[in-house]
Each structure stands twice: as C-alpha cells, then as structure tokens.
N, C-alpha and C positions, 0 to 999 in steps of 0.2 A: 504494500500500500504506500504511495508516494505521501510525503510531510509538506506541508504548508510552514512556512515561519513568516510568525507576524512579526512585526516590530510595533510597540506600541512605547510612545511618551507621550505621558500626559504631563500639564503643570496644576501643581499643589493648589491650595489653597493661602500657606504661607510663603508665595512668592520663591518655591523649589524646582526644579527640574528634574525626574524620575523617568527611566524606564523600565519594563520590566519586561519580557519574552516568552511567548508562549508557543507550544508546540501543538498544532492542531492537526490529525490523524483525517483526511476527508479526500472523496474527491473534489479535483480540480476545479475549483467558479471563482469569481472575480470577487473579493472581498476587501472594500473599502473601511479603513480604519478612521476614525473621527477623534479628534481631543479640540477643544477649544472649553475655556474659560472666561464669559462674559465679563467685564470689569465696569461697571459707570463708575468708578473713581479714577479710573486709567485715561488717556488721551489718545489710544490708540487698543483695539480687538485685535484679536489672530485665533487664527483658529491653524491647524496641521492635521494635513491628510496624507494617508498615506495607501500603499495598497501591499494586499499578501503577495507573494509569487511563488513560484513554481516551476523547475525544468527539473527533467526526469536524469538528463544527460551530464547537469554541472552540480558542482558541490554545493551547496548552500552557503557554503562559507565565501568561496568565490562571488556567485551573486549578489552577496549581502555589501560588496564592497563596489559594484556599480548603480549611482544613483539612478539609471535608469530604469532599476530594478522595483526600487523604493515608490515612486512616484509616478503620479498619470502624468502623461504630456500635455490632455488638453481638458480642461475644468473651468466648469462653471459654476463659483461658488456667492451666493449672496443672503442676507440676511432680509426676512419678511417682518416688518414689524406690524405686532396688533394688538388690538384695546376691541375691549367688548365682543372676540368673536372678527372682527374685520379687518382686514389688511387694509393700513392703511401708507406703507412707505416699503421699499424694499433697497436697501445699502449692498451696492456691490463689490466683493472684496479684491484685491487685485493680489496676485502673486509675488512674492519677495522671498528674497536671500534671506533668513535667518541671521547669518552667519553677520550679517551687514548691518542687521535694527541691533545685535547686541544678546541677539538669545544663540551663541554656538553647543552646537551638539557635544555630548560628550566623548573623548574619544572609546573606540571598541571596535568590535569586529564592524560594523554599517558603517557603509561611507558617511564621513562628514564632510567631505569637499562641498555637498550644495544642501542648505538645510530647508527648504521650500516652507515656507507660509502663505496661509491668505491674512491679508489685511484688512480693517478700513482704521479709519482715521475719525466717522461720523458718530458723534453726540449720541449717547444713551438714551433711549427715555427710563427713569426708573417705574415708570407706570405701566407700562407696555410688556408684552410675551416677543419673545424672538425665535423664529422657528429658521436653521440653517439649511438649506436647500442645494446639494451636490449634485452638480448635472454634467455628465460625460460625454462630450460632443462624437464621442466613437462609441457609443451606444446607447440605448434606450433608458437604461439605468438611473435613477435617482435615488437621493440620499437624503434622510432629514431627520429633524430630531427638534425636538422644542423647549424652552426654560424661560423660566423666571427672572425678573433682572433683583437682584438683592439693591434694597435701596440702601440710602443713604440715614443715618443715627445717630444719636447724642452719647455723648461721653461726659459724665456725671462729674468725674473723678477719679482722675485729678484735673486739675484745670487752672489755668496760666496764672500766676497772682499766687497761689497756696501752694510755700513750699513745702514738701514731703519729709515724713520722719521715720527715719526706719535705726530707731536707737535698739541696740542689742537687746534681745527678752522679748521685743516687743512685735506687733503686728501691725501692718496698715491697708484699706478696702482701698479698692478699685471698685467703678462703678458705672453700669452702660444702660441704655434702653435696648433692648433687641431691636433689631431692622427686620423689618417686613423681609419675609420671601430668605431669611437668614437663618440656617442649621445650626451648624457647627462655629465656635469662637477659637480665633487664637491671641495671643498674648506676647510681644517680646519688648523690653524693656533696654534700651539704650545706653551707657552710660560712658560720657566723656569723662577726658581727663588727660591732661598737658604732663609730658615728661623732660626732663630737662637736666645734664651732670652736676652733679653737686660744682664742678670746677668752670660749668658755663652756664648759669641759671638763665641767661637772658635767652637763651637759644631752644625754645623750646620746640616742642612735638605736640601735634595735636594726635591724639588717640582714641579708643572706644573701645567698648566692650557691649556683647548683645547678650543679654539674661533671657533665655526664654522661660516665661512663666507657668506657660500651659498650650495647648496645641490642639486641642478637642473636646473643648468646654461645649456639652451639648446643650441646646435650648431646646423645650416639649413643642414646640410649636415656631410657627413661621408668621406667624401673625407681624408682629412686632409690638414694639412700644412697653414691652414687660421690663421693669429693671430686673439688672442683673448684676447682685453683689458677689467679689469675690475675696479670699483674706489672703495674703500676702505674708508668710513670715521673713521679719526683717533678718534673722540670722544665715537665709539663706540667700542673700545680696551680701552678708560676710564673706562667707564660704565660696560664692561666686567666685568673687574679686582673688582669694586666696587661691583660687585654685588658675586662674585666668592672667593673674601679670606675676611674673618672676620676682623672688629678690635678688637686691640687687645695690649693693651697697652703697654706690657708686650714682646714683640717680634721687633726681628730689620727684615730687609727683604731687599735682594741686586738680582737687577734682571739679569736677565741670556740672554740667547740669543733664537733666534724664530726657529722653525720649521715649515714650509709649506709642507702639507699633498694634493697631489694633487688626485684626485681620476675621473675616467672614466665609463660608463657605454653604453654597446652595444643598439644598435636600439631594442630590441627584449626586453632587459630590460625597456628601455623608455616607449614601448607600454604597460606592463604591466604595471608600477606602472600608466602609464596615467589613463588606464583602473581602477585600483584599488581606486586611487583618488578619478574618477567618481562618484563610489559606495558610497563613502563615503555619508553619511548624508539618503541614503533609511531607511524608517521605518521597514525592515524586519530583524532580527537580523542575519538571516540565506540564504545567496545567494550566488546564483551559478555562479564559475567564466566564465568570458565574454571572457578569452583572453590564450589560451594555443598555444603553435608553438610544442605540441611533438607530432606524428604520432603514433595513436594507443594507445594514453596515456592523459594525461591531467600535464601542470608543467609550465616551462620554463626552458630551456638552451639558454644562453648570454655568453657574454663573459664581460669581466672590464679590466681596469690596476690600477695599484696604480704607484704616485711617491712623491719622497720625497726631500725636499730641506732643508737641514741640515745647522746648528748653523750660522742662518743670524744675525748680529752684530743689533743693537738698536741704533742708533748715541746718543752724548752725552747730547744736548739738551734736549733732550728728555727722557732719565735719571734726567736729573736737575727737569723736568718739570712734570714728573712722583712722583720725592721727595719732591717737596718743591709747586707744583700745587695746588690751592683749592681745586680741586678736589679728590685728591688721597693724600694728606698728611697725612692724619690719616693714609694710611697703615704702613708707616713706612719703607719707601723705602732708600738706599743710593743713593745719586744723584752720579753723574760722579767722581767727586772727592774723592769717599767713604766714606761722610758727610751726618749726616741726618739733617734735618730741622723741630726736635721737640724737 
C-alpha cells in the first residue's frame, strides 16, 4: 500500500510556529492541507496551504525537499465575509514568500527554499464570520472552512499609573473580561532591565526576560464580557529571574518596567490542541490526525487576538527587595534609590 506524507504547520495561538507529520496509509486523491489563524489585532492574515503527495517510484525523502512537491501552482484563495447569514464582502488573498514577510520555515527534511503564503492586508470586522474558500484552477475542487473573528477586551489589571508588587510571600491578581468568540487564554509577562560593568556603568545594555504565566487558561464559554481573575505568586518572578540571568560578579543591573502579553485562542483552536495533547504519549510515532474543521481538506482555520499592556511600573519595595533580598542579591540589582547592596 503506497504512504501519503502530509506536512502540516500550523501557528499557535501564543504567536509559535509548530509542525508536526503524519503518516496517512490511503489511496492516492489530492489532499489539501489548510492552517490559517485569523488575527483582528494583526495588520496583516495568512493563511498556508499546502498539498499531500505521492510517487510510487521516488523516496519520500527526496520529494519532500522539492517545493514543487509541497504546493499547488495555481490557487485561488479569498476570504467571504458575513453578518447575519449574508455575504457581504469577499478579501482576496495574494500569494507570498514567507521567507520574505518574516515567518521562515524551520529547517528539516521539507524544502524551505520557498515558504508560500496567502495574504491580505484588509481590516477585520470583529463582528462578522469569515468563511476561506480554496479554488484550484486545474480542477473542480474547492476548499473551505469557516470561524469566528475573537474580538477585541479589556484588561482590568494591571493598568498604566498602578505600579505592581510582587514582595516575596506574597501574591498579586491579574484581571481581564473574556472576548466574545475567545476559548483558551494565555499569559506572558515581560520584564526589562539595563546591564552595565561595574568598570563602565554608563555603557549600558538594554535586556528582557519573558515569564510565561500560563498558556491554556480555559474560559466555559465564548460569550465574552465574564471577568477573569487570576493569582500570581510573586516568589515565582524570584525564581524566574534566578534561574534566567547569570551571576556575574562583574556587572551592575537596574530593573526596568513589565510588559503583559495577553494572548486569545478561538474554540476550533482549543479542540485541536485538546485533541493533539490527547495523542501525546501513543507508542506509534506516526498518527493520523483526529481533528480537522476544513471541508474537502484536512488543517485548521481559528481565529486568536493578541494584546498588550505596556511599561507597568514595579513599586519601590520591591526594587529594594529584588536588590538587597537573599534571594536575588547576587544579581546585582539597584534597589529604589539607585544603590546596590554588595
């Protein structure tokens, strides 16, 4: 019996890039793969198409490394927009170099010399259903699949003006509304900080570190508008740091201010990675996926948002208590008063 090899990447939800390869046992039909991730916080959709292939005669390994293996030559891909039932606009996407907007493939056995995307560039409605429509000018074949746009939410807390206190023992909430038409939450948390030789203090370095907090904070509903509190222990923004910058006897270090990375993921994303979890731990190295929502195809199309809450203060305590703490003294922090404690 001849093997089909898919190639499937899709992107995350927390702004990742994954693939994963399956080994489908079939005869030979034309099997379009789908990944796209709707964003109305982004200024720019993409969606990646790709197709199975098949020769009886060459290695698999070999084909996998000519993109013309990978990809249709002639497509017609665009997005139908609709409210109540009715189409009322349809966005045409045009084809692009991956490799060139900034998303390159990872290297591996698939060619990455051409990474093909559809694009647009056109304005979201967050009101509106998006259904993707794949049409193959060398045959009769269409492709589609349809999603929710996750809108747009409020972030409670933290918020610009109220700095943050994360003094050792203690805990501090984060605080959001759910977004309509939004599953899954994730969480990563920012944090700068200037490094500089104790022998050239002026010369500094800007730096960061990203904490992530959580990654699959699920919500019951897709409704939106429900708060959503979560707790935060500050000892683990110790240990973070402890574990993330070296010492280094040799360096002063003056901390900076936080960023919170909020991140969304649609109902249709949730069922897949649920599904893919699942999988995790079978003894087959090669299995076939459990979970597609495209018509006529095999992928997923979801939708996500991102948001972001920019330069949250660190109160002063906790400066002190970061510099002069048992725990974090060796990095060589300035406490509040721009004094260090070694």
């Amino acid at each position: 019996m001849l093997k089909v090899i898919i190639l499937i990447s899709f992107i995350c939800v927390f702004n990742l890039s994954c693939s994963t390869d399956f080994n489908v046992t079939a005869p030979w039909k034309d099997i379009t793969i789908v990944y796209g991730l709707l964003d109305a916080s982004d200024t720019a959709q993409y969606v990646k198409v790709n197709k199975a292939f098949l020769d009886p005669t060459t290695s698999a390994l070999t084909i996998a490394q000519n993109p013309d293996s990978l990809y249709y030559a002639d497509l017609n891909v665009s997005l139908e927009e609709y409210q109540n039932g009715n189409l009322i606009n349809t966005l045409q996407l045009i084809k692009v170099d991956g490799n060139s907007e900034g998303y390159s493939k990872d290297p591996g056995i698939f060619s990455n010399a051409l990474n093909y995307l559809y694009k647009t560039t056109q304005t979201l409605n967050q009101n509106s259903q998006y259904k993707i429509i794949i049409g193959n000018e060398n045959s009769s074949k269409v492709v589609s699949s349809i999603t929710e746009v996750i809108n747009d939410f409020r972030v409670i807390r933290p918020s610009v003006g109220q700095p943050v206190s994360l003094l050792p023992g203690f805990a501090f909430i984060v605080d959001w509304q759910s977004a309509e038409n939004g599953k899954n939450y994730g969480l990563t948390i920012r944090f700068h900080y200037t490094e500089a030789q104790v022998s050239n203090p002026d010369a500094k370095q800007d730096k960061f570190i990203d904490w992530i907090i959580f990654t699959n904070e699920v919500e019951q509903t897709t409704e939106g508008g429900h708060e959503i509190t979560r707790t935060i222990q500050s000892n683990d923004f110790y240990a973070k740091l402890l574990n993330a910058i070296p010492f280094d006897g040799n360096v002063i270090r003056e901390a900076g201010k936080l960023d919170f990375f909020f991140s969304v993921g649609g109902e249709e994303l949730y069922t897949f990675n649920q599904v893919t979890q699942a999988q995790q731990g079978l003894t087959s190295g090669q299995i076939e996926p459990q979970y597609t929502n495209i018509d006529n195809g095999l992928g997923l199309f979801s939708s996500r948002f991102n948001k972001a809450v920019y330069g949250i203060q660190i109160e002063n305590k906790t400066l002190d208590s970061l510099a002069c703490g048992s725990q974090t003294h060796t990095l060589h922090f300035k406490n509040s008063a721009g004094l260090t404690c070694f």
